[in-house]
C-alpha positions as CSV (number, residue, x, y, z in Angstrom):
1,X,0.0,0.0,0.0
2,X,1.2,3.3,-0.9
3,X,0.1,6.8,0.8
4,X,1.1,10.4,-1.3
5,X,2.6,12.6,0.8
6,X,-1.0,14.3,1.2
7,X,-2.7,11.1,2.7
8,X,-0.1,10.6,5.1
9,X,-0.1,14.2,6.7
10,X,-3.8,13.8,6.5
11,X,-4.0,10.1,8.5
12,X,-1.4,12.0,10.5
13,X,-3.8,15.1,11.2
14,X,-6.4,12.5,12.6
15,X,-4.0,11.0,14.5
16,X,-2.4,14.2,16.5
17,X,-6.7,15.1,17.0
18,X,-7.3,11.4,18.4
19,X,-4.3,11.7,20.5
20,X,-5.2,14.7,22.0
21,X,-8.6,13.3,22.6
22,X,-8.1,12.5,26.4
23,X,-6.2,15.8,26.7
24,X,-2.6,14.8,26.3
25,X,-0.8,13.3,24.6
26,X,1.6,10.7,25.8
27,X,5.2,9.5,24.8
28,X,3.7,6.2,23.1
29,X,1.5,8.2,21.5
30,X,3.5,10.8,19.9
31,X,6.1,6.9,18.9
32,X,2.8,5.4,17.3
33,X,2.7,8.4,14.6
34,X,6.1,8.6,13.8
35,X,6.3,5.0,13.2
36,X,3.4,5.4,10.8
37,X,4.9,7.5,9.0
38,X,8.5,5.6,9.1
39,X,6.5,2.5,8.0
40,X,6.1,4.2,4.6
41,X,9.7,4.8,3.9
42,X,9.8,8.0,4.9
43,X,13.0,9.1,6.5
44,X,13.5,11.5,9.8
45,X,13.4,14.7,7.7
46,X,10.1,13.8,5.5
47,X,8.5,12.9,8.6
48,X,9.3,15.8,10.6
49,X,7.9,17.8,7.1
50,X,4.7,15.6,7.3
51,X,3.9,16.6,10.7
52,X,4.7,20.1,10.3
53,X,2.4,19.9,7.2
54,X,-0.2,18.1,9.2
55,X,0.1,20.4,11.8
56,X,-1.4,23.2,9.0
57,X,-3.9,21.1,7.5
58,X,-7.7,21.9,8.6
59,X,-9.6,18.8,9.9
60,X,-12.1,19.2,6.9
61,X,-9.1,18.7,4.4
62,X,-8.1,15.8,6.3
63,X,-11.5,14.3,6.7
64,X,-12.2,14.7,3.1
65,X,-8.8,13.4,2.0
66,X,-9.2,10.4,4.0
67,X,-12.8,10.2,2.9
68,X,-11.9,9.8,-0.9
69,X,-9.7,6.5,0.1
70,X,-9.9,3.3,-1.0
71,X,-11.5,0.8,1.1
72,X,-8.1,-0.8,2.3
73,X,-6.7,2.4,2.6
74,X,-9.2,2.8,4.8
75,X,-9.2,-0.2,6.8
76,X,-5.4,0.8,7.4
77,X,-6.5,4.5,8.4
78,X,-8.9,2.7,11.4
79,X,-6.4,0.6,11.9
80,X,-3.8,3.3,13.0
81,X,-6.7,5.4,15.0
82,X,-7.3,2.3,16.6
83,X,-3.7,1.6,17.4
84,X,-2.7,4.7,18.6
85,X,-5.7,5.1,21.0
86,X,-4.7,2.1,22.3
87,X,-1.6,2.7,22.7
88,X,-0.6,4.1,26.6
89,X,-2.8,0.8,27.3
90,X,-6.0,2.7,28.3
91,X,-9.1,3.9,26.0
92,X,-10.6,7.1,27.2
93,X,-13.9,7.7,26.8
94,X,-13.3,10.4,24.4
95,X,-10.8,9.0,22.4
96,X,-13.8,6.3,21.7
97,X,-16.3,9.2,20.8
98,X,-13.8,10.9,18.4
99,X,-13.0,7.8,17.1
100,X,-16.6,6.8,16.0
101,X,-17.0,10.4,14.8
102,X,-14.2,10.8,13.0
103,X,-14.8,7.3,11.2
104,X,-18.6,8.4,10.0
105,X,-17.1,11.7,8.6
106,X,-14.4,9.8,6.8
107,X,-16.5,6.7,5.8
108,X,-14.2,4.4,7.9
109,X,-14.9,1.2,8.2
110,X,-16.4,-0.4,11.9
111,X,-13.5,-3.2,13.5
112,X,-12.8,-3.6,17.5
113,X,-9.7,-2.4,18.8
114,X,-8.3,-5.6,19.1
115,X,-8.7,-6.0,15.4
116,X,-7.0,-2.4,15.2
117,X,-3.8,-3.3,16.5
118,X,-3.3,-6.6,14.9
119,X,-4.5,-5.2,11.2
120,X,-1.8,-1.9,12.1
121,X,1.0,-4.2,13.0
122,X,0.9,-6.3,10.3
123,X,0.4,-3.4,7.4
């Protein structure tokens, strides 16, 4: 699977949002989204560009971006949300509320966060 530079500072966008979610955000956290975008080949400088672009990009852009995926582009975009929720081993409340709204907006598919983490890992 291949992301433009675009999709990924748009998956990132939705990431830094769901991260702050529970109102900080947390070393493992912050290691979850760069490791997304190191996953795609990107190396320390593109990344650091990615999330200083995705820093500037408006949630609507995102959302739409992310929208206009493909369904396994999609899959892996839930998958990531899910992970990174996940990831400082508790699920707030509100990281599960922006994490069902932000998947209707983008036409996200429904998986458990179980399923997240396993389907992240192995992309």
């Amino acid at each position: 699977m291949t992301f433009t530079g675009l999709e990924l500072s748009a998956i990132v966008k939705l990431g830094l949002l769901m991260s702050m979610a529970d109102g900080k955000v947390d070393d493992t956290e912050q290691h979850v989204i760069i490791l997304e975008l190191l996953k795609f080949g990107m190396t320390e400088n593109q990344a650091k560009a990615a999330l200083i672009a995705a820093n500037a990009m408006e949630f609507t852009d995102a959302a739409a971006t992310v929208k206009n995926m493909t369904s396994t582009e999609k899959k892996h975009v839930v998958s990531f949300l899910g992970a990174l929720i996940a990831a400082d081993g508790k699920i707030a409340d509100e990281e599960v509320k922006l994490c069902t709204l932000v998947s209707l907006l983008c036409g996200l598919p429904e998986i458990s966060a179980g399923e997240a983490i396993v389907n992240w890992l192995a992309d």
